[in-house]
C-alpha positions, 0 to 999 in steps of 0.5 A, a space after each residue: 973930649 975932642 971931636 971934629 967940626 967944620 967951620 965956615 972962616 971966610 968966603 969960600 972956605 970951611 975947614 974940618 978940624 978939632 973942637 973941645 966940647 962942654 958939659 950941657 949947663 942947665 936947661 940944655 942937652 949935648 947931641 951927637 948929629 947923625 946927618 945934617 943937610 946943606 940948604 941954600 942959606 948955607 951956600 949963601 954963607 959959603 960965599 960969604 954974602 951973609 959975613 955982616 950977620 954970621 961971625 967967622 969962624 964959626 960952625 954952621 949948618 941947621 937942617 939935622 938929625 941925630 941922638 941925646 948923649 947927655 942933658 943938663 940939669 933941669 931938662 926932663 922928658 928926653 933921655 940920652 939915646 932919644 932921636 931927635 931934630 932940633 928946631 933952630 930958632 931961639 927967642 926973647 920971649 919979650 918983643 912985640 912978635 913974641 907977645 903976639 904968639 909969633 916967636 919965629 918972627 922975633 925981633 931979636 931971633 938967634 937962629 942956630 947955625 946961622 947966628 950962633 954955632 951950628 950942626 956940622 960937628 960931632 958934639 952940639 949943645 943946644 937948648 932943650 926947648 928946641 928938641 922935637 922928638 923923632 919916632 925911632 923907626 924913622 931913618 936919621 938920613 930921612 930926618 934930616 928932611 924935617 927941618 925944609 920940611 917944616 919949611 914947606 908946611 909953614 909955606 903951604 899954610 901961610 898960602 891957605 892952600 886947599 883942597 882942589 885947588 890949582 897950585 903952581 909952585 915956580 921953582 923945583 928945587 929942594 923947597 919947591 919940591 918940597 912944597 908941591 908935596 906938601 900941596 898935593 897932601 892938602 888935596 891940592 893939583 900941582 904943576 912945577 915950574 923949573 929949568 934943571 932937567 935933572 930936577 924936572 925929571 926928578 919932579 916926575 919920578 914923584 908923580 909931579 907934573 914939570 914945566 920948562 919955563 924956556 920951552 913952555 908957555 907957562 902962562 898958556 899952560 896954565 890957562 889951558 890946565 884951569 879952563 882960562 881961570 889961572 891958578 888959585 896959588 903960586 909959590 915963588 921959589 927960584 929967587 930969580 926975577 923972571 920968577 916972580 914975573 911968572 908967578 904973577 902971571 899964572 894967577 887967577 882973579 883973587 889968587 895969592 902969591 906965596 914970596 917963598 925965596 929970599 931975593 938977594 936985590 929989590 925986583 920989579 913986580 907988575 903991580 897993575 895986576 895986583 889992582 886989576 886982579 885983586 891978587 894977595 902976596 903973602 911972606 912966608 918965613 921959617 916955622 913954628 914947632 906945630 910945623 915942624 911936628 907935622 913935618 916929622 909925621 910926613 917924612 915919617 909916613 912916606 908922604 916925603 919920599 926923603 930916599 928920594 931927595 937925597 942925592 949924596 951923602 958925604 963923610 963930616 971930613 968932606 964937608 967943604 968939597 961938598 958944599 963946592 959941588 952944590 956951588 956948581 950945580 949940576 945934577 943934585 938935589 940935597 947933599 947929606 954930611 954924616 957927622 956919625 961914623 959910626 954903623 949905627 947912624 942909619 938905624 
């Protein structure tokens, strides 16, 4: 059976075109992905900054959702016709991370759709291990969220954010927001920090209270919202360097420093204020399959208003148009690329 893909071939270029698929071997199933999102690895991709990893041409693409079509010899516990998402990560089993139980840390981790093909094609065979199953009343378009979902939980818990406490979250895109939700599930009180006033907006439509970093003192602000205390978290998400100036900023004595985004180049931090502040930085990378399930159960309830997320959904054929509009910017949060034609791929 032939069916289409798009593959990544050098910088700033995709191109859609047939690919022939192969019977699930054992211990793995074929999927037919219904939506799979475009996050900001993908675009990094797109631009070609990660060509000494990724091995063009290649298909890309991690963040989906979609159905089991067949499975492989050995795989029990999952049917063709299953919704599931795939959690992108597979590892050795034998490095010193995965001895320790932290396998998403794996010294020689294949992460799917980056390191090995991905999800923008109309047939996949993954590992049956990286199935996590979905509820079948949970739209496919929303569960195309879990995977920066999972993303977000990982980040909130490596934070040990909790109740009560004041978060600041510098950077409103797709993860930002991403994490304030989640934040402000743990009973957290959260301010975003970010320049789009398409994202700010958006911000607020979600009961989300949004600073401009020009026009706003985020620091004052910041001690004004804590009685002159600072915040107890802060998350740095916009890869920029005035980010991570703020992040530190904001902080109160003890408060911790999530490092959420990936900096393309070493940056300056004001470490005096680590010393006199006993301020915590912590690194926060991917996500373990606890995250990913909790994930799914808060886009499934509506704590992830996903609806409201997705800015454009887009045809598998437009997939390359798609991924220049984010390049440009402008007033988009997440684009979808449905790979399933078909009338049943929102069911």
């Amino acid at each position: 059976m032939t069916t289409l893909a798009v593959r990544y071939t050098a910088a700033r270029t995709l191109e859609a075109g047939p690919s022939a698929n192969r019977p699930p071997g054992p211990g793995e199933v074929e999927l037919a992905p219904a939506y799979v999102g475009i996050c900001g690895t993908d675009v990094h991709i797109f631009h070609g900054d990660m060509d000494g990893r990724v091995a063009a041409p290649t298909v890309i693409g991690h963040e989906m959702s979609g159905r089991i079509v067949r499975t492989g010899p050995g795989v029990e516990g999952c049917a063709p016709g299953d919704h599931v998402t795939v959690m992108p990560l597979r590892w050795d089993g034998t490095c010193t991370a995965c001895r320790a139980g932290r396998q998403h840390l794996c010294q020689q981790l294949d992460f799917i759709g980056i390191d090995s093909p991905g999800a923008l094609q109309q047939r996949w065979t993954v590992p049956a291990s990286t199935l996590v199953p979905l509820p079948a009343t949970l739209p496919l378009d929303h569960a195309a969220l879990v995977e920066p979902t999972a993303v977000a939980v990982h980040d909130v818990g490596r934070a040990e954010v909790r109740a009560d406490e004041r978060v600041v979250v510098v950077g409103g895109g797709p993860v930002g927001i991403l994490i304030a939700l989640v934040a402000r599930s743990r009973g957290a009180l959260v301010r975003v920090v970010e320049l789009s006033p398409f994202r700010r907006a958006l911000a607020a439509s979600m009961d989300l209270t949004c600073w401009d970093p020009v026009a706003d003192d985020v620091p004052e602000l910041v001690r004004d919202w804590t009685g002159g205390a600072g915040a107890d978290v802060s998350f740095e998400v916009s890869g920029a360097a005035a980010g991570v100036t703020t992040a530190v900023d904001v902080l109160a004595a003890r408060g911790r420093l999530c490092l959420v985004a990936i900096h393309p180049k070493p940056r300056e931090v004001g470490l005096h204020a680590f010393f006199w502040r006993e301020l915590t930085l912590v690194g926060a990378r991917l996500y373990d399959r606890g995250d990913f399930e909790h994930a799914v159960s808060l886009v499934a309830d509506g704590t992830i208003p996903a609806e409201r997320l997705i800015s454009r959904v887009v045809p598998l054929a437009d997939a390359p148009a798609a991924f220049t509009a984010l390049e440009d910017g402008g007033d988009v949060m997440k684009i979808l690329v449905r790979c399933d034609d078909s009338s049943e791929a929102t069911s």
